[in-house]
C-alpha positions, 0 to 999 in steps of 0.5 A: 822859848828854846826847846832842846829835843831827846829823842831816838829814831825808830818805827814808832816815831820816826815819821812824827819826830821829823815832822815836828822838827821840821815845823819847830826848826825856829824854836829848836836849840839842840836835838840830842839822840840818844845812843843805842851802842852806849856802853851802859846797856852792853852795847847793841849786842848786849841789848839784844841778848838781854831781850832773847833772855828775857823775851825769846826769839819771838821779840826779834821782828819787833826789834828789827822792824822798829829798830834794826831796819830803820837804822840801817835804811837811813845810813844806806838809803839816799835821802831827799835832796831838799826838806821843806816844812810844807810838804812830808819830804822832812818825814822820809829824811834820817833826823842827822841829815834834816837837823843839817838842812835846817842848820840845828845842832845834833849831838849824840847822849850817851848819859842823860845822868850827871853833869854832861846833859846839863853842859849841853842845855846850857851851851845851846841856851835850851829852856825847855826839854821834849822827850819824843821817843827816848829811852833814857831816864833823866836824873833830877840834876839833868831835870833842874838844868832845864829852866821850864823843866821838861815834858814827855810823850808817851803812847799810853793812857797813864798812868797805865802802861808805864814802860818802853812798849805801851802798846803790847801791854794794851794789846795783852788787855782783854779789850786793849785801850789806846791814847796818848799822854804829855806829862811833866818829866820827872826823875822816874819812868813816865811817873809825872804830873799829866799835862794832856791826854787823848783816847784815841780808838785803832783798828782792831786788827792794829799791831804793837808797831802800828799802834805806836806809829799811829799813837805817835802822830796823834801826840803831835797836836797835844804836844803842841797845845801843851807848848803853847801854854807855856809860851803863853804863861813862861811856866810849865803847867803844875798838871794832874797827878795820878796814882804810879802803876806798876812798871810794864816792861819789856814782855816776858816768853809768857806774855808774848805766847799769851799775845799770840793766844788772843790773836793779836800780833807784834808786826806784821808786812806793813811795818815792815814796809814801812820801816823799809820807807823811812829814807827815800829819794 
């Protein structure tokens, strides 16, 4: 079974996407990241726009930890000279540098829609994809070129919390409830059958961005019982279908202030920590 991997490097998965690169570098066929300065989404300066509008100013440092730091520490910050499954050396490598070392093929998804992303299954001979952190929407052509179909990890209990911040959409519950999903992918957001899920209990004083790093991590064990079975059967599971939920999106000005009523925050000084140490010597 040839994986392709989608994926797209931040706070919240960085850590555990190379990890599991790293312990599947024999079965991966081709890791595709996704570009954040696509022109569909105005670039990266149309993005940001868009969340100020909608968000204000107080999502900035939930951007820039997640994503502005890490992008620019991995093309600054020199990284390990060797990157060995056995050790956590593969987690501080930026996932361009650890796809060389390991000899896989990385290309860059500007549309996960039409035909391109089915040229790419094809020429790398990938059967299944494993969606780790992307945020793009598969189109059920992208979806069909996929002989075993796909799957999703999604730090969330589905269907709750559908959307591309899960845990501040827990954080804004009166008690906020946390876990993680591996679901089939499907031509919608996080609405596939479930494949596996976990409940897992953070800290009460847990941010936004830690609750993902955390949640992230605790999805690699589920993710690799769910590619088992299919290594074991040659099908993905039919799974568990559930009600589709209302859309959570990215937060509203309301919403973040209703955040900072119930005392729980964005970020705070350990993200920001480590966001600084994702690429290190």
């Amino acid at each position: 079974m040839r994986l392709a991997l989608f994926t797209l490097e931040a706070l919240a998965n960085a850590r555990a996407v190379r990890r599991f690169v790293a312990e599947h570098a024999d079965e991966i066929a081709v890791v595709a990241l996704s570009d954040p300065h696509r022109p569909s989404t105005g670039g990266l300066t149309g993005q940001v726009r868009r969340h100020v509008l909608r968000s204000g100013t107080g999502f900035l440092p939930y951007l820039g930890v997640n994503f502005g730091l890490p992008d620019l520490v991995s093309a600054l910050a020199p990284a390990p000279k060797t990157s060995n499954p056995g050790d956590d050396t593969a987690a501080a490598t930026p996932l361009p540098v650890l796809c060389r070392r390991l000899g896989l093929p990385c290309v860059t998804v500007t549309s996960v829609s039409g035909a391109a992303v089915g040229e790419v299954l094809r020429r790398h001979g990938a059967d299944l994809i494993v969606s780790f952190h992307f945020d793009q929407i598969f189109d059920a052509d992208a979806l069909a070129a996929a002989p075993l179909g796909g799957v999703n990890l999604h730090p969330s209990l589905l269907p709750h919390h559908r959307g591309p911040v899960p845990t501040l959409h827990a954080l804004l519950e009166p008690t906020p409830r946390f876990g993680v999903t591996i679901h089939r992918l499907a031509a919608a957001v996080d609405a596939g059958a479930i494949l596996a899920q976990q409940a897992v209990t953070l800290a009460p004083d847990v941010t936004a961005s830690r609750a993902a790093v955390l949640l992230h991590e605790a999805g690699r064990p589920l993710l690799d019982g769910v590619l088992r079975r299919v290594r074991e059967d040659g099908r993905l599971p039919e799974g568990r279908t559930v009600p589709v939920l209302p859309y959570c999106g990215f937060p509203t000005r309301a919403q973040l202030r209703d955040l900072k009523r119930r005392g729980r925050r964005l970020v705070d000084g350990r993200d920001l920590r480590e966001a600084l140490s994702l690429s290190r010597p």
